[in-house]
Backbone and ligand atoms as CSV (ligand in chain L), in Angstrom:
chain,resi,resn,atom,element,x,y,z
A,1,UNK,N,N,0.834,-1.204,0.000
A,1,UNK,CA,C,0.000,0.000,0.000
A,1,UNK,C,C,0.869,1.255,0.000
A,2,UNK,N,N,0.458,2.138,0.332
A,2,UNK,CA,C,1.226,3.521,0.614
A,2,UNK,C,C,2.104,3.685,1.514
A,3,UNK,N,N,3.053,4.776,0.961
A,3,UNK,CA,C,4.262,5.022,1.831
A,3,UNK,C,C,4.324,5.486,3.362
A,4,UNK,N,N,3.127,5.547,3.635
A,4,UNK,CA,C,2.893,6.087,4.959
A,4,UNK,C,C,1.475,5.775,5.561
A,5,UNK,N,N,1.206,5.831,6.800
A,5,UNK,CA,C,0.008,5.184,7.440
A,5,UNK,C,C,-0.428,6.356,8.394
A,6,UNK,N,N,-1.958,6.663,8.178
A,6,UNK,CA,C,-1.969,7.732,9.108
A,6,UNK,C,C,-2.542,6.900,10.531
A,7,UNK,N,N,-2.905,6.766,11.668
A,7,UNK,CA,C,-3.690,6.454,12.961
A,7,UNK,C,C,-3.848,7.468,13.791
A,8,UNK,N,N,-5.201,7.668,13.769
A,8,UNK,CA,C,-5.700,8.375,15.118
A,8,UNK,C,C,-6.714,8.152,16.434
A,9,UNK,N,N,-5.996,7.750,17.466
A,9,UNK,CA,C,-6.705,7.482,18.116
A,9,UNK,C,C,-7.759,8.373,18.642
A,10,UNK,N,N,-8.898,7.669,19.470
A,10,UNK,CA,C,-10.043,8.855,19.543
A,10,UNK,C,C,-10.834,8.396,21.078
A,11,UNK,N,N,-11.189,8.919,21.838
A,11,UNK,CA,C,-11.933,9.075,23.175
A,11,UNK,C,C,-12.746,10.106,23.512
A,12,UNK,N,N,-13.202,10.460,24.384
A,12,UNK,CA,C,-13.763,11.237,24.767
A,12,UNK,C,C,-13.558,12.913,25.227
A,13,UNK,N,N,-12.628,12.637,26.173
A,13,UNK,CA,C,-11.839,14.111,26.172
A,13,UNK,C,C,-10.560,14.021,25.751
A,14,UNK,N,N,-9.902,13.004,25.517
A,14,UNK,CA,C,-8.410,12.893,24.433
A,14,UNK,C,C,-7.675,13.780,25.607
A,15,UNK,N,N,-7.696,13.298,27.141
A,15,UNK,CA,C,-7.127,13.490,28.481
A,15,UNK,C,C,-6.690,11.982,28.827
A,16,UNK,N,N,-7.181,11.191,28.676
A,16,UNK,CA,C,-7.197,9.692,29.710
A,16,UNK,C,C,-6.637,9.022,28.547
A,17,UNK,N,N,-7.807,8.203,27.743
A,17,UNK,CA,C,-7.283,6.961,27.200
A,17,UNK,C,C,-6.699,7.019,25.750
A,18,UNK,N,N,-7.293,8.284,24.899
A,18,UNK,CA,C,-6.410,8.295,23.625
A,18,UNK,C,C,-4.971,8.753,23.764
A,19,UNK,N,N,-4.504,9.932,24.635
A,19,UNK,CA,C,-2.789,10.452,24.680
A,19,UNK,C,C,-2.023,8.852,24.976
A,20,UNK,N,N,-3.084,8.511,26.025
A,20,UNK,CA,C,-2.249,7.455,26.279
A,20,UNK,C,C,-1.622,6.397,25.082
A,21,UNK,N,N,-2.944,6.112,24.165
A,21,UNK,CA,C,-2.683,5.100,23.415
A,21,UNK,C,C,-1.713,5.523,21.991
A,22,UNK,N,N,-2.033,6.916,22.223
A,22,UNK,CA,C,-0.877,7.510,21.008
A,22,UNK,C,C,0.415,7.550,21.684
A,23,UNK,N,N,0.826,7.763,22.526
A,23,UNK,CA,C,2.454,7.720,23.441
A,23,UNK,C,C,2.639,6.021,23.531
A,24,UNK,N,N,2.087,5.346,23.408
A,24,UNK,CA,C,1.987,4.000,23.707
A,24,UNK,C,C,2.328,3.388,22.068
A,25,UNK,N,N,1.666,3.538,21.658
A,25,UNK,CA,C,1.808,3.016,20.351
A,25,UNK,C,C,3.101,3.593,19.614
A,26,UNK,N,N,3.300,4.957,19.722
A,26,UNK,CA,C,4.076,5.504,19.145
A,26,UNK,C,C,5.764,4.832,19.465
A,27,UNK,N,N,5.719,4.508,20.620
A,27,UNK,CA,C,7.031,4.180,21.721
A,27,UNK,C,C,7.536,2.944,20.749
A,28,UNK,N,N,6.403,2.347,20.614
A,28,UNK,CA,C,6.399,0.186,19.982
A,28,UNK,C,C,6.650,0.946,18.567
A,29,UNK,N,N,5.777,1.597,18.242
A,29,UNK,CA,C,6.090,1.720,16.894
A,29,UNK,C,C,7.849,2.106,16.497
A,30,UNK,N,N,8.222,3.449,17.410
A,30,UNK,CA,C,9.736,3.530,17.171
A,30,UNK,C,C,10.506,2.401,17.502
A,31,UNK,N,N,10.246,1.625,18.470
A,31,UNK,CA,C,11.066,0.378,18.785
A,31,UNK,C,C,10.996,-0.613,17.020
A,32,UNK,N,N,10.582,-0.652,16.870
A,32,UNK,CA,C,9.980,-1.518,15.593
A,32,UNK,C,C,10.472,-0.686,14.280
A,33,UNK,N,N,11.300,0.873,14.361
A,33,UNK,CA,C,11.824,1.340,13.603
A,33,UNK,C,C,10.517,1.707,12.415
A,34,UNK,N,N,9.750,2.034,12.437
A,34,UNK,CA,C,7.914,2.457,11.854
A,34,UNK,C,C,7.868,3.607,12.096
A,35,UNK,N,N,8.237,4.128,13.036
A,35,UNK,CA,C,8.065,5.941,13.108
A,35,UNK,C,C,7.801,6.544,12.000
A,36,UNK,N,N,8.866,6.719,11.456
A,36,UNK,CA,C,9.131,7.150,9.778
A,36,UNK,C,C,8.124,7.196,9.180
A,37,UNK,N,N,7.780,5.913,9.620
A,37,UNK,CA,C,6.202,5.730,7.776
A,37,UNK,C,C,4.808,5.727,8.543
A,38,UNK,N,N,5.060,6.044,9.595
A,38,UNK,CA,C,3.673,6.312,10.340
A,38,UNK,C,C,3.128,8.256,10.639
A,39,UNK,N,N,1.858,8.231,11.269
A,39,UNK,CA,C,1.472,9.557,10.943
A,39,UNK,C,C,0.859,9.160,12.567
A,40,UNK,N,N,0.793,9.710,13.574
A,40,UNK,CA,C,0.031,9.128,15.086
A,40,UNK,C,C,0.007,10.562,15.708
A,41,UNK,N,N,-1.848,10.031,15.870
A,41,UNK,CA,C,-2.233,11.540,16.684
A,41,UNK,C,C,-3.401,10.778,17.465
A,42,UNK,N,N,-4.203,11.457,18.191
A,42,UNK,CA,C,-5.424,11.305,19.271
A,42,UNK,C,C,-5.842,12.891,18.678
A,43,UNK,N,N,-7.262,12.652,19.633
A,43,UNK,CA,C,-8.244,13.273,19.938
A,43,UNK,C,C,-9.474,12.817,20.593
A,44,UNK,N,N,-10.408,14.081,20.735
A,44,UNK,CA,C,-11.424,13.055,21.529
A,44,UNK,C,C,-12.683,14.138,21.049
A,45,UNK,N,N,-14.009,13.413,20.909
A,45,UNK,CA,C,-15.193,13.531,20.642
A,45,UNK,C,C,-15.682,14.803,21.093
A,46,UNK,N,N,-15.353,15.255,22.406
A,46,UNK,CA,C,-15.521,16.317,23.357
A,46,UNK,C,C,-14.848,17.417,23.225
A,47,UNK,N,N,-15.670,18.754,23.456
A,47,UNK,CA,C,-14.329,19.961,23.173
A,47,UNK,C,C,-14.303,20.522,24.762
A,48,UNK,N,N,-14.101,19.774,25.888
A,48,UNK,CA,C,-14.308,20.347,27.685
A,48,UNK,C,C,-12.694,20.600,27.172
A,49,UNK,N,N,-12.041,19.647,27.164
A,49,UNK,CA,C,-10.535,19.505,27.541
A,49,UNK,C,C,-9.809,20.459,26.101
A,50,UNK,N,N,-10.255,20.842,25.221
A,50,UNK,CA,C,-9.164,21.315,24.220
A,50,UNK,C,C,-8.043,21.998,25.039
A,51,UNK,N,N,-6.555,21.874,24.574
A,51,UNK,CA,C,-5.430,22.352,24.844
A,51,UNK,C,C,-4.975,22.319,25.528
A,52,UNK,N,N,-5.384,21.311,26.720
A,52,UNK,CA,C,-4.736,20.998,27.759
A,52,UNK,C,C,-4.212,19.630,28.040
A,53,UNK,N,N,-3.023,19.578,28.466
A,53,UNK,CA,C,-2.495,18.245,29.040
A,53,UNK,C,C,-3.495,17.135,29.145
A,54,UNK,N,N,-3.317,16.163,28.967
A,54,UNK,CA,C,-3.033,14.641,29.990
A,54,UNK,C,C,-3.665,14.717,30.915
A,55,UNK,N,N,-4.824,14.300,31.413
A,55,UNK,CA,C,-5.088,14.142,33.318
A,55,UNK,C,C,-3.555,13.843,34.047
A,56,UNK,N,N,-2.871,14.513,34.817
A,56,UNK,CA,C,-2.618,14.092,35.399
A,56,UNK,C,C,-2.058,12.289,35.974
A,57,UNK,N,N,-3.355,12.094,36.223
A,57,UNK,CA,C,-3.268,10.307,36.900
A,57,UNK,C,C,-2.646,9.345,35.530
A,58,UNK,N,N,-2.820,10.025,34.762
A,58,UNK,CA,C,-2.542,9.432,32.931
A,58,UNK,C,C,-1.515,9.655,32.792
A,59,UNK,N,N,-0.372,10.787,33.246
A,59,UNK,CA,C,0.758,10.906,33.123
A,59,UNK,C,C,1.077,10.179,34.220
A,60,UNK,N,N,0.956,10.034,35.087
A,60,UNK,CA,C,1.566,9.462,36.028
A,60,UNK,C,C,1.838,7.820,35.899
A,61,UNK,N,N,0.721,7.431,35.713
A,61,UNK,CA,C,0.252,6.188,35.520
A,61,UNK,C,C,1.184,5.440,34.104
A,62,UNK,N,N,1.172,6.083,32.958
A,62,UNK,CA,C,1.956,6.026,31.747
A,62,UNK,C,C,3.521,6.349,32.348
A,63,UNK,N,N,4.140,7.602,32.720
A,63,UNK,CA,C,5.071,7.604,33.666
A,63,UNK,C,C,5.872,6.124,33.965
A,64,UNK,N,N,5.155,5.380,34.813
A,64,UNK,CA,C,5.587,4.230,35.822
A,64,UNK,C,C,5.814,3.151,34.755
A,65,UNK,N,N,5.234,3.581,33.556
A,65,UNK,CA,C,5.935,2.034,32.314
A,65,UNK,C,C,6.705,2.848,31.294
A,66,UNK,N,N,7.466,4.004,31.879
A,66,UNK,CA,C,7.954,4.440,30.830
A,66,UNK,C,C,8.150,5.455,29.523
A,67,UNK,N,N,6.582,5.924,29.483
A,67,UNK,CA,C,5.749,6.733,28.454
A,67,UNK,C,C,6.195,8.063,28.763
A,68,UNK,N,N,6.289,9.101,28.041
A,68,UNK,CA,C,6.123,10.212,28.082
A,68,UNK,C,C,4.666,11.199,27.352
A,69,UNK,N,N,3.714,11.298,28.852
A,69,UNK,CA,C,2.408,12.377,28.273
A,69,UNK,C,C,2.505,13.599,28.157
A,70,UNK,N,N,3.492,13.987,28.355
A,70,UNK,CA,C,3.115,15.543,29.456
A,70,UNK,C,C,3.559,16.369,27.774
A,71,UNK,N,N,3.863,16.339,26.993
A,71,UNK,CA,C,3.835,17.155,26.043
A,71,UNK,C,C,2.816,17.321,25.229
A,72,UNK,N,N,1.899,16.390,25.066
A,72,UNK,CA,C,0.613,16.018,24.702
A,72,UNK,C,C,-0.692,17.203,24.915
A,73,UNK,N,N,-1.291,17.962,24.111
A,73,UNK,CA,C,-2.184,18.966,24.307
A,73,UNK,C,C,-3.448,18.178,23.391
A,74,UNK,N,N,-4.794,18.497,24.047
A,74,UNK,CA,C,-6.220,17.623,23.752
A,74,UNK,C,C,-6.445,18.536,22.629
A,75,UNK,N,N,-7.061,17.539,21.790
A,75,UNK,CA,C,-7.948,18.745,20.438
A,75,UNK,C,C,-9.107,17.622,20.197
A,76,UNK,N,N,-9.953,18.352,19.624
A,76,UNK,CA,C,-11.267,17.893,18.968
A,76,UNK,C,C,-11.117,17.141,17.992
A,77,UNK,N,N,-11.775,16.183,17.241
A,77,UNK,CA,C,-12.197,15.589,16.398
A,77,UNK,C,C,-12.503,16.532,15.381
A,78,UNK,N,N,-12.015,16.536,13.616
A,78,UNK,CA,C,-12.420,17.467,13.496
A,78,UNK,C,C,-12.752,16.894,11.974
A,79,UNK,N,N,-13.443,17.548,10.800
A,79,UNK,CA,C,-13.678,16.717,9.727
A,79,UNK,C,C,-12.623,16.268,8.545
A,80,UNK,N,N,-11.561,17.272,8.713
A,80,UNK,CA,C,-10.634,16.591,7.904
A,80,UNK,C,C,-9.617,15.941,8.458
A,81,UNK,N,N,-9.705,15.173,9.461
A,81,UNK,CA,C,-9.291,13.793,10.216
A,81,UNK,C,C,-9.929,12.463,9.246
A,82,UNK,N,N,-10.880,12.974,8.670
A,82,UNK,CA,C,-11.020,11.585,7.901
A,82,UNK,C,C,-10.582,11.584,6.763
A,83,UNK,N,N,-9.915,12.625,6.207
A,83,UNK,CA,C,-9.162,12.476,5.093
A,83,UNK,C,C,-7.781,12.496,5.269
A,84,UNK,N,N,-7.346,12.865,6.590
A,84,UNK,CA,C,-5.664,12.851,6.630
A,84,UNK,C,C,-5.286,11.356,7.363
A,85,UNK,N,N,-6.236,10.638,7.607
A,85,UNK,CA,C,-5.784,9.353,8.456
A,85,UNK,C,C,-6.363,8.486,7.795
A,86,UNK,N,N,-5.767,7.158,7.966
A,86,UNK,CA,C,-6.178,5.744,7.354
A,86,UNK,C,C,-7.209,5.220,8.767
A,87,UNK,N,N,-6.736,5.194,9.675
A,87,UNK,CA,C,-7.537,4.637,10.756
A,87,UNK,C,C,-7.901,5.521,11.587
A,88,UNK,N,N,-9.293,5.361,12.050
A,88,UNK,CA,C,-9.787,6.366,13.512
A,88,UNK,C,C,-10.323,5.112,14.279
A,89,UNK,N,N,-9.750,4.987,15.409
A,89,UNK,CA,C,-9.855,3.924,16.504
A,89,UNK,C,C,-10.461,4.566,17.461
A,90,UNK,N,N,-11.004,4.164,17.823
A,90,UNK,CA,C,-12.083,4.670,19.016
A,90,UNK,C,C,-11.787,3.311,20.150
A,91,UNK,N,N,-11.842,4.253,21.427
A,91,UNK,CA,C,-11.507,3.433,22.910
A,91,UNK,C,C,-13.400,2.494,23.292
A,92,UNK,N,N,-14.187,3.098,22.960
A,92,UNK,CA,C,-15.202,2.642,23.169
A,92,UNK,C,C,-16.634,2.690,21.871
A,93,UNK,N,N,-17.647,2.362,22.254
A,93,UNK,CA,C,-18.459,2.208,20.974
A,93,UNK,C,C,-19.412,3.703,20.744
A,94,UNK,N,N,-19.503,4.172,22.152
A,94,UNK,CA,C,-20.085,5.334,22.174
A,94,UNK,C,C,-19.083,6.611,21.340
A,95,UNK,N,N,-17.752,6.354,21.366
A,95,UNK,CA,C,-17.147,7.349,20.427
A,95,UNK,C,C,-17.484,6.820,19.164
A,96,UNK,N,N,-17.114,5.618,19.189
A,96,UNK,CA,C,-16.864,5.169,17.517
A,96,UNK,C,C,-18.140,5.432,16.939
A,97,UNK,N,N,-19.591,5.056,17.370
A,97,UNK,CA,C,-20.943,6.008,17.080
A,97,UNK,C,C,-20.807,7.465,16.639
A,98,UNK,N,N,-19.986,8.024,17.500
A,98,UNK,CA,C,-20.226,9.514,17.307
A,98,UNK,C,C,-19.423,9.554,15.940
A,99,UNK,N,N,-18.012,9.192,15.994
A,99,UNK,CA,C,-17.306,9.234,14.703
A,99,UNK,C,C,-17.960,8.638,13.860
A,100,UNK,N,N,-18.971,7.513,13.718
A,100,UNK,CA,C,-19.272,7.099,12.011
A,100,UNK,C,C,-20.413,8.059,12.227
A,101,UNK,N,N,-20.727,9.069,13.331
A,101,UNK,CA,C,-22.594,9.438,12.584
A,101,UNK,C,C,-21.683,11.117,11.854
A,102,UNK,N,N,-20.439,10.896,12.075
A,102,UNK,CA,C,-19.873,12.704,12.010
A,102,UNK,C,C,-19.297,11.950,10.191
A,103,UNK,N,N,-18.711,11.115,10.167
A,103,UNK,CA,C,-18.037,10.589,8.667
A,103,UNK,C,C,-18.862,10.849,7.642
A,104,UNK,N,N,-17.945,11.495,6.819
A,104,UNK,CA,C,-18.420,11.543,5.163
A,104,UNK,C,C,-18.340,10.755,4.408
A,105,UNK,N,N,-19.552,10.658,3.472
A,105,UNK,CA,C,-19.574,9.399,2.479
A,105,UNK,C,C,-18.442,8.862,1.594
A,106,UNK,N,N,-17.426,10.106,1.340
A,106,UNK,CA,C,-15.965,9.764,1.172
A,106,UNK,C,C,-14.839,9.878,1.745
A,107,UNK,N,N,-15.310,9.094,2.880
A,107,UNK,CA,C,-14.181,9.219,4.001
A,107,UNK,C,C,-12.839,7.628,3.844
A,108,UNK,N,N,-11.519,8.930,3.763
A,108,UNK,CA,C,-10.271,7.578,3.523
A,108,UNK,C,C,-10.517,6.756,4.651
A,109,UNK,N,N,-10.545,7.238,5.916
A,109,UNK,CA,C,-10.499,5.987,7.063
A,109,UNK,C,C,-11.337,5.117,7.048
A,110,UNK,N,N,-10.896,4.221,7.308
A,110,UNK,CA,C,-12.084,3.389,8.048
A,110,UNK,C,C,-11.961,3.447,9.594
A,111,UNK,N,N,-12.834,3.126,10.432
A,111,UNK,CA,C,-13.195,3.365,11.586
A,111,UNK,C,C,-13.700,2.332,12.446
A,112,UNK,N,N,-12.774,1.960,13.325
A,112,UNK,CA,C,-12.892,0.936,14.315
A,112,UNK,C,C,-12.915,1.059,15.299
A,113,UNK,N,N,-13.538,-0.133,15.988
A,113,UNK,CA,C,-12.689,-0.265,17.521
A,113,UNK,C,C,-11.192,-0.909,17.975
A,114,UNK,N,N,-10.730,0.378,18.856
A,114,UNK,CA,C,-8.578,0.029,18.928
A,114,UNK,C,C,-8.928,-1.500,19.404
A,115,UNK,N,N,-9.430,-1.847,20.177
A,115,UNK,CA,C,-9.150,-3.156,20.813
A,115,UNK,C,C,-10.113,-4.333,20.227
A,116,UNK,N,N,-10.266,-4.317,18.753
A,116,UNK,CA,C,-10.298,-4.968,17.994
A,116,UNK,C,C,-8.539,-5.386,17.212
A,117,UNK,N,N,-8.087,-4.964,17.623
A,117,UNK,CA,C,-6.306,-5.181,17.471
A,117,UNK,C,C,-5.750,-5.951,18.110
A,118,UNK,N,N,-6.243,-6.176,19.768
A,118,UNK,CA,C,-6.150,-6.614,20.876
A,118,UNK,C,C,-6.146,-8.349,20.590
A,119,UNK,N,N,-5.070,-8.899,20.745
A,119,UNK,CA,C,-4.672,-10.564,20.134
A,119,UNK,C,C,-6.012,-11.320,21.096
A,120,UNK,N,N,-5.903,-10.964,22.465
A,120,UNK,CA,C,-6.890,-11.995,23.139
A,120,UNK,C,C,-7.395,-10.918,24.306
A,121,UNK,N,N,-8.423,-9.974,23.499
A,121,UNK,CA,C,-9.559,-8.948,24.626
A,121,UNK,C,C,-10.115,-9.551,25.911
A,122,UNK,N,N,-10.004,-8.984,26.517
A,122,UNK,CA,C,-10.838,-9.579,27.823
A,122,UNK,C,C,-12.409,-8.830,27.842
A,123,UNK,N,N,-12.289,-7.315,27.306
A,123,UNK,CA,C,-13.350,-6.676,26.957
A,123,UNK,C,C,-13.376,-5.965,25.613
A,124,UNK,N,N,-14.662,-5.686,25.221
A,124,UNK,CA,C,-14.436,-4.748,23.630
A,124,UNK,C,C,-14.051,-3.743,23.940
A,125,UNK,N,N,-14.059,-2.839,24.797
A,125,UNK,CA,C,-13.848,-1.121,24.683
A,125,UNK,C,C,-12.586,-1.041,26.120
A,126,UNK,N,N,-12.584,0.184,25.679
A,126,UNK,CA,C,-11.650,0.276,26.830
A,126,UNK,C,C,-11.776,1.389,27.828
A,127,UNK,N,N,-12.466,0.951,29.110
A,127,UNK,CA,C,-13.126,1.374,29.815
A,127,UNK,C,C,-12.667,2.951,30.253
A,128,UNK,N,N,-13.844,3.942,30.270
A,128,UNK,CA,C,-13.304,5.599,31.030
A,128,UNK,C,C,-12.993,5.240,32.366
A,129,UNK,N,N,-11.634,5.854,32.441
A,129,UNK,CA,C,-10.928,5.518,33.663
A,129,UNK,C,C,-11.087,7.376,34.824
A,130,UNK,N,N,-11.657,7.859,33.784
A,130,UNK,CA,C,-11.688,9.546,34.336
A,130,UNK,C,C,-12.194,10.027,36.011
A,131,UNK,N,N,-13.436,8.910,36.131
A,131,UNK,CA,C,-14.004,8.760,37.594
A,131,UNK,C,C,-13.682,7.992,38.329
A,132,UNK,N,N,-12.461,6.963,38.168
A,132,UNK,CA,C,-12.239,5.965,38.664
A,132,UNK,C,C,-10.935,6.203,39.886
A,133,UNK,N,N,-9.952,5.150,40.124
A,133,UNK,CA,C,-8.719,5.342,41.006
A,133,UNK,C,C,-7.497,5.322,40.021
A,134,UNK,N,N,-6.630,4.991,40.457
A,134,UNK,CA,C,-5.375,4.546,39.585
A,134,UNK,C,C,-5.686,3.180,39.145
A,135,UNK,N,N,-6.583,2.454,39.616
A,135,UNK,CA,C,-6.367,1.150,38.748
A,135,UNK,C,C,-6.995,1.124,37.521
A,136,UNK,N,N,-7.605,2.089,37.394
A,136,UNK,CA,C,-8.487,2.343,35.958
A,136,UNK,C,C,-7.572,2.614,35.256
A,137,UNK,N,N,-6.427,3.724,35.796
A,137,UNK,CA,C,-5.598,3.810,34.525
A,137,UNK,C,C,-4.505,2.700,34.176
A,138,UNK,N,N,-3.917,1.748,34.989
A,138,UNK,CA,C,-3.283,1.128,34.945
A,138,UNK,C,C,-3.858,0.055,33.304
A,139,UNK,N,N,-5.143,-0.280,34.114
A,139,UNK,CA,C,-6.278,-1.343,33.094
A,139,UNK,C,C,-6.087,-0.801,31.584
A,140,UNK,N,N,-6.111,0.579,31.712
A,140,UNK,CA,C,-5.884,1.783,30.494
A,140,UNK,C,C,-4.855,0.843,29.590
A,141,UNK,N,N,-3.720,1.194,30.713
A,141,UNK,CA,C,-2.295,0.701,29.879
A,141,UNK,C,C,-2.133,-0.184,29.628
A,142,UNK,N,N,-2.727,-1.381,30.498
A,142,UNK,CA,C,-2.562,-3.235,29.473
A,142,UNK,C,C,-3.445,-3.024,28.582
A,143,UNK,N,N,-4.376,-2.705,28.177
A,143,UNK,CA,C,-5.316,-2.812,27.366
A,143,UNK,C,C,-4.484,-2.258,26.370
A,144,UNK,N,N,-3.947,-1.357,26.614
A,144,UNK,CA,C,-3.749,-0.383,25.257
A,144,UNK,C,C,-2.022,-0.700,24.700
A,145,UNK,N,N,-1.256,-1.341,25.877
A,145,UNK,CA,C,-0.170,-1.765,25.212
A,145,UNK,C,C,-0.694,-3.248,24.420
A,146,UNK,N,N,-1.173,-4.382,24.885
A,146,UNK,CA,C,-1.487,-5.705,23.871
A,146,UNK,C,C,-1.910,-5.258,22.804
A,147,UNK,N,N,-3.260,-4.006,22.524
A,147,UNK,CA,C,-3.685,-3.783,21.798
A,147,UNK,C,C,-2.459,-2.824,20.119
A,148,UNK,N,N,-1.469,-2.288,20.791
A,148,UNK,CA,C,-1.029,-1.574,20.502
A,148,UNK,C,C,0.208,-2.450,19.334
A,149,UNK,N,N,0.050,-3.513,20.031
A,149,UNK,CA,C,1.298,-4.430,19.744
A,149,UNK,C,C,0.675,-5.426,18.309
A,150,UNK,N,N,-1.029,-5.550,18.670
A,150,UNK,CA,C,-1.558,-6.408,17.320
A,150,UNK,C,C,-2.176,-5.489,16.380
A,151,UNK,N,N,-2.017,-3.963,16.463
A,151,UNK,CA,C,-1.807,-2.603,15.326
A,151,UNK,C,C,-0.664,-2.715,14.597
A,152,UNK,N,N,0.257,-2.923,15.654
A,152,UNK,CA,C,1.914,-2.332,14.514
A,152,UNK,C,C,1.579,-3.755,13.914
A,153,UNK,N,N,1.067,-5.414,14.142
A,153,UNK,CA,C,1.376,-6.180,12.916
A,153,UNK,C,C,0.835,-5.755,11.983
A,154,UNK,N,N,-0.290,-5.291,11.931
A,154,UNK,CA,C,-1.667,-4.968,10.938
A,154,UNK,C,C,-1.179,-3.733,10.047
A,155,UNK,N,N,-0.096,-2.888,10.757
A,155,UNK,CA,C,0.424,-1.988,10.302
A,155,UNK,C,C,1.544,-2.339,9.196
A,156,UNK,N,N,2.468,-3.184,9.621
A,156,UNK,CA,C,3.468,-4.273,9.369
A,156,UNK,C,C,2.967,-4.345,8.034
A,157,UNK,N,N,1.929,-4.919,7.943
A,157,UNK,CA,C,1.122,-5.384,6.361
A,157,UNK,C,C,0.748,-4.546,5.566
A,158,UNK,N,N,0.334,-3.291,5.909
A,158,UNK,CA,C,0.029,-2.378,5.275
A,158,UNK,C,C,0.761,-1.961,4.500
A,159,UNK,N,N,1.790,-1.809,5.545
A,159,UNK,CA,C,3.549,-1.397,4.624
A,159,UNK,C,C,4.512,-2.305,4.007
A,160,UNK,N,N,3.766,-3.479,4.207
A,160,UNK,CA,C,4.560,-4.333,3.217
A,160,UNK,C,C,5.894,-4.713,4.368
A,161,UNK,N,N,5.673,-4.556,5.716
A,161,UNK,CA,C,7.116,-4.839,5.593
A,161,UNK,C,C,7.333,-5.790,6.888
A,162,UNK,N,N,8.100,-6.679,7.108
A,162,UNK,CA,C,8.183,-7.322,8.619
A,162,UNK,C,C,8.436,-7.050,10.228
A,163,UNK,N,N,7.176,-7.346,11.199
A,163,UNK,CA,C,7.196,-6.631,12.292
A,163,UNK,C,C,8.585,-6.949,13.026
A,164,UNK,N,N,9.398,-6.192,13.659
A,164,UNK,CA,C,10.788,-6.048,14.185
A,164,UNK,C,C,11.098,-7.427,15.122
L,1,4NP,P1,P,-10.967,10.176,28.109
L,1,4NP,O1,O,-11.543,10.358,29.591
L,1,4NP,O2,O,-12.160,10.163,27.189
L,1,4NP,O3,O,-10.285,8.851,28.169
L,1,4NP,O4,O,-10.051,11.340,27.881
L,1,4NP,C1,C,-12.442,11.366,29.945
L,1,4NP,C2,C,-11.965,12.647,30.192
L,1,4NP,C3,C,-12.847,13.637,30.556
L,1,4NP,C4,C,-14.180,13.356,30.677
L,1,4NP,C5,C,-14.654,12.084,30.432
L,1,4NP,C6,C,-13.771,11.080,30.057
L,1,4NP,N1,N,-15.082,14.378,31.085
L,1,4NP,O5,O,-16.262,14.059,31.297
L,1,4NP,O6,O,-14.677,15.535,31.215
């Protein structure tokens, strides 16, 4: 396929579970030497949070395996996201709703759920951790690293080329 792959992940306030899954993915992806031919952003459905950091508990939490959030600023979903990206992944079904009822009839992405990537899910979506403790976000990060790991193969294929 093409020389480059766009992915954007997508949530709700693009505070909690999408920065995460874009710093997450992005990390595997450079390990795997993919940076290059990849395009990785978030956002989220909601405009409460535009331009601001990471919750907090999300940096922290990402922090403790490694990740770097804190440079990360929230933006909206916006309509030419479906023409600059191949994939819009949504953390749950209530975004991914909102994204196919917002998609244009000639939209490049297609539009999934991220943890349809996920080799062996324990759940489909990946739960808002926003009201929760730290173990919500922790749950965040296994979910979203396994998941993250059966993208770059899928990605792998796209580009024609073998996962690292
Ligand atoms: P996220 O979490 O969608 O994973 O970023 C949330 C962040 C903020 C809110 C809800 C979920 N909120 O209601 O403000």
């Amino acid at each position: 396929m093409g020389d480059t792959v766009g992915i954007l992940f997508v949530c709700l306030g693009n505070i909690c579970r999408s920065p995460t899954a874009e710093a997450v993915f992005r990390a595997r992806a450079e390990r795997a030497g993919l940076l290059s031919r990849l395009h990785v952003d978030s956002c989220g459905t909601g405009d409460w949070h535009v331009g601001r950091k990471p919750d907090g508990r999300a940096i922290e939490a990402a922090a403790m395996r490694g990740y770097d959030l804190s440079g990360l600023r929230a933006r909206q979903l916006a309509d030419d996201d479906f023409h600059r990206f191949d994939l819009i992944l949504a953390m749950d079904r209530s975004n991914l709703a909102h994204v196919r009822a917002r998609a244009s009839h000639d939209a490049r992405a297609q539009q999934r759920l991220f943890l349809g990537f996920h080799p062996n899910p324990p759940v489909a979506e990946v739960p808002d951790p926003y009201h929760g403790g730290a173990d919500g976000f922790r749950q965040v990060l296994d979910l979203v690293e396994a998941a993250s790991d059966g993208l770059l193969e899928h990605v792998s294929r796209m580009l024609d080329v073998s996962p690292a």
